[in-house]
C-alpha positions as CSV (number, residue, x, y, z in Angstrom):
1,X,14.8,54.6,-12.9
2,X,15.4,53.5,-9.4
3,X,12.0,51.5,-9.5
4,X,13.4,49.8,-12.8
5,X,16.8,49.1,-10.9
6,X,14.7,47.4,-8.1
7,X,12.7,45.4,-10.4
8,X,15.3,44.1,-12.5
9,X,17.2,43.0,-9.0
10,X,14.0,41.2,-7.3
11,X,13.4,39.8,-11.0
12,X,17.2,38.3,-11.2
13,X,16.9,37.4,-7.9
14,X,13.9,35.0,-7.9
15,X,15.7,33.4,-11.2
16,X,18.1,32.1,-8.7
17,X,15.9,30.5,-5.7
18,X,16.0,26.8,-5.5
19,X,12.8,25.3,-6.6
20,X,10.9,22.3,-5.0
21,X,8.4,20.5,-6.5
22,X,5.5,19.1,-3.9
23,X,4.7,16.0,-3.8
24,X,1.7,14.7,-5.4
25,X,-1.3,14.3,-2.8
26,X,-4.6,12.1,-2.8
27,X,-7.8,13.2,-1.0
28,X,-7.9,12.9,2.6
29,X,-10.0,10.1,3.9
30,X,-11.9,10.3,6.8
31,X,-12.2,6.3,8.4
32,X,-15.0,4.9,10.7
33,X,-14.3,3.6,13.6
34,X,-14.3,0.0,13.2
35,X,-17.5,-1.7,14.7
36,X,-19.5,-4.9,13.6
37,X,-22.5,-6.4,12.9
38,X,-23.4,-10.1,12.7
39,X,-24.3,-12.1,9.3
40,X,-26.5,-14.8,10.6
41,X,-28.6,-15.6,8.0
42,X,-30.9,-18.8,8.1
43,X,-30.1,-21.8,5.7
44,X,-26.6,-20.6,5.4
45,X,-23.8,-22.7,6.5
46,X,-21.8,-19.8,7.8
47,X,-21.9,-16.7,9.9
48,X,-19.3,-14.1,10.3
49,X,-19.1,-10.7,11.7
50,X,-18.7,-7.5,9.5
51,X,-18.6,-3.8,9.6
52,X,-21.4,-1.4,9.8
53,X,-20.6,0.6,7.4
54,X,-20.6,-2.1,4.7
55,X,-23.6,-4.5,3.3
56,X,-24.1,-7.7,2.5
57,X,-25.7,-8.5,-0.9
58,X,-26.4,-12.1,-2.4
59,X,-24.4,-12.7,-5.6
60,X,-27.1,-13.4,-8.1
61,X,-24.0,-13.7,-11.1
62,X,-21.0,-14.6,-11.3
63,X,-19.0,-13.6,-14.9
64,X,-22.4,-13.8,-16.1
65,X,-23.4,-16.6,-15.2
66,X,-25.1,-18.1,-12.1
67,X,-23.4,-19.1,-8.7
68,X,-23.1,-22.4,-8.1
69,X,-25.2,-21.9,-4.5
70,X,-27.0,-19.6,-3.0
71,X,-24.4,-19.0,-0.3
72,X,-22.1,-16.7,-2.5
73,X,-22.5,-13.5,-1.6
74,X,-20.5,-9.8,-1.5
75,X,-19.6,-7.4,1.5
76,X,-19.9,-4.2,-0.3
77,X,-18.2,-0.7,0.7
78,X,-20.1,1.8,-1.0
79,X,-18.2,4.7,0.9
80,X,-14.4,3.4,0.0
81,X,-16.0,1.8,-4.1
82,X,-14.8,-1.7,-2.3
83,X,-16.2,-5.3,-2.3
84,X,-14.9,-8.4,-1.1
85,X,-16.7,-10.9,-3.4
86,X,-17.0,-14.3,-1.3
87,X,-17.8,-17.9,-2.7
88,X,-18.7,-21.0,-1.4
89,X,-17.9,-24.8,-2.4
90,X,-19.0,-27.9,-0.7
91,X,-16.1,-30.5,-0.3
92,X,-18.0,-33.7,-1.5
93,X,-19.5,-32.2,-5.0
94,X,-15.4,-30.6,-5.1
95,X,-12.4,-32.0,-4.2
96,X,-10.8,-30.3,-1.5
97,X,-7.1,-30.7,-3.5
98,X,-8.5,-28.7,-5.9
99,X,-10.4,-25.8,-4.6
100,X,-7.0,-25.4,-2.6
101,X,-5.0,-25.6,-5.7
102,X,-7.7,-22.9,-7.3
103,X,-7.2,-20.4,-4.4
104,X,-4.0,-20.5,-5.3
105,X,-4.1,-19.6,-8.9
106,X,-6.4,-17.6,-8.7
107,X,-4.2,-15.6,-6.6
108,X,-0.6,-16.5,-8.3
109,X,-2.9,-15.4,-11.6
110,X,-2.0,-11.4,-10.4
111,X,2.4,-12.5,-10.4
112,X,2.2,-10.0,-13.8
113,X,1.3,-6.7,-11.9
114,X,2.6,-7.8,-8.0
115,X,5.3,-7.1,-6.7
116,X,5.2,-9.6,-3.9
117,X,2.4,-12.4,-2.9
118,X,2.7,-13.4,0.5
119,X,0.6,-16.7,1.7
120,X,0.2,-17.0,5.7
121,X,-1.3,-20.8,6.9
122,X,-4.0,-19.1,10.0
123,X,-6.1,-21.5,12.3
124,X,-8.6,-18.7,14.2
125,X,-10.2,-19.1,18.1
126,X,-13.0,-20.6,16.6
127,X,-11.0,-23.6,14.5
128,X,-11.3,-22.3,11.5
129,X,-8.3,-23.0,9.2
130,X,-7.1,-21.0,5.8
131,X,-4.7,-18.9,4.1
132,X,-4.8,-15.0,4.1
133,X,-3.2,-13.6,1.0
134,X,-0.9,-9.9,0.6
135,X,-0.7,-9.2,-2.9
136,X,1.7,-6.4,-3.4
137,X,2.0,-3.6,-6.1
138,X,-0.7,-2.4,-8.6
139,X,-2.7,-6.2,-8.4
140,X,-6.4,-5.6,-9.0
141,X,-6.6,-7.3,-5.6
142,X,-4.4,-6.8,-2.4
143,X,-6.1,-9.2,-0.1
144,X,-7.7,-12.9,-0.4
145,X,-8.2,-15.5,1.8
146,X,-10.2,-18.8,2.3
147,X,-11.3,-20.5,5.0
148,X,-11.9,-24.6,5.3
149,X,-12.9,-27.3,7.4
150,X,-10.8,-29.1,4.7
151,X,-14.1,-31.8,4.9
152,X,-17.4,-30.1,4.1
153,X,-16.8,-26.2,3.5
154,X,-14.9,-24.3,1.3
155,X,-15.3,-20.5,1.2
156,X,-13.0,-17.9,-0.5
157,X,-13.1,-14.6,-0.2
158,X,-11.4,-11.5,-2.5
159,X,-11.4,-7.7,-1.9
160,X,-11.6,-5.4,-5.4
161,X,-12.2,-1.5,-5.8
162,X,-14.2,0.0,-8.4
163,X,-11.1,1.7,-10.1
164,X,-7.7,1.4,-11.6
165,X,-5.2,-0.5,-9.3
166,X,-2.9,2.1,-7.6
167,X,-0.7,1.0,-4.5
168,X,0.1,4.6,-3.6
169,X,-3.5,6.1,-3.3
170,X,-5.1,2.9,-2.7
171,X,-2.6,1.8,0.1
172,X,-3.9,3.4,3.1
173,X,-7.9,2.2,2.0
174,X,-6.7,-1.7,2.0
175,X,-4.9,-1.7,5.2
176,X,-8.2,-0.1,6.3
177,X,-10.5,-2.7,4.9
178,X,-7.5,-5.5,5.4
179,X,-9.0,-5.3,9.6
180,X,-12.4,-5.4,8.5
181,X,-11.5,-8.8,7.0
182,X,-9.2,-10.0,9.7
183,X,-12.0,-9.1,11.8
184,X,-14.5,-11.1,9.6
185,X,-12.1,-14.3,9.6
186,X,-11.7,-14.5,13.2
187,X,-15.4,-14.0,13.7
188,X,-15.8,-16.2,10.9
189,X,-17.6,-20.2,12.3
190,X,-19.8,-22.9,9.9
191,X,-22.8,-24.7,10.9
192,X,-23.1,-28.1,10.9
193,X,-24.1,-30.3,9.0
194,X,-24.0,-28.2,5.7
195,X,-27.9,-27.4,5.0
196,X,-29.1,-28.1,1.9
197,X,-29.1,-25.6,-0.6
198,X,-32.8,-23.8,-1.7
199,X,-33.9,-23.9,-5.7
């Protein structure tokens, strides 16, 4: 009977504890160190530096079709499912007005799912000029940017992940990745004159 007594108490007792609900976690990610390698590739009218932990892969389609050059490539991430897919334009076969303009809509295109697109003017060590890109909220891209010499080359560059668009869990991987491309733009010089592009 006692036992019963005891059981009953610890049973109403337990009824009445506060209850706290964790928070809901993601997987812990273990980050590099950051440390680069040079793209230097001949025939190419740009070299920039990137990490080692990522690889460069010529973009042989582009929406299913073919690139306009053979200067478009990707920086892929295999370890983070990451790729910053990067094109290139000559100014002279495109008006520089409009690739601009294009940047920018291509960027303003992800207003639905931001929550804030912030566009910041840069001119690196090296001369070169552009616009980095923050996108905000669940956008299926967080960073963009482009780089010109507002004369010859025009070269944009986007960062996706191979999944669903998730600020929270995502967060902490793009400001990872977001110095990798700092990094890249501020290593980031074009060759001169612009070499003719290969068949």
């Amino acid at each position: 009977m006692r036992t019963l007594i005891c059981l009953l108490a610890l049973f109403l007792l337990s009824c009445n504890s506060d209850y706290t609900p964790k928070r809901r976690g993601y997987f812990k990610i273990d980050f590099p160190s950051h440390q680069y390698q040079t793209f230097d590739q001949p025939g190419f009218p740009y070299s920039f530096e990137y990490p080692v932990y990522a690889n460069v892969i010529k973009d042989s389609t582009y929406f299913d079709t073919v690139p306009e050059n053979p200067y478009w490539i990707n920086v892929d991430f295999p370890r983070f499912g990451a790729r910053i897919y990067v094109s290139y334009k000559e100014i002279g076969k495109n008006k520089f007005d409009k690739l601009r303009d294009d940047a920018f809509k291509m960027t303003f295109k992800h207003t639905y799912k931001a929550s804030s697109i912030d566009d910041s003017p840069f001119v690196t060590h090296n001369g070169v000029a552009g616009v980095f890109f923050k996108v905000g909220g669940n956008a299926a891209t967080a960073n963009q940017f482009y780089v010109t010499d507002t004369t010859h080359h025009f070269l944009r560059g986007a960062l996706y992940f191979d999944t669903t668009p998730n600020e929270d869990s995502l967060g902490i991987v793009n400001q990872f990745l977001e110095k990798d491309m700092d990094h890249l733009i501020n290593s980031f010089r074009w060759k001169n004159p612009t070499p003719k592009a290969s068949k």
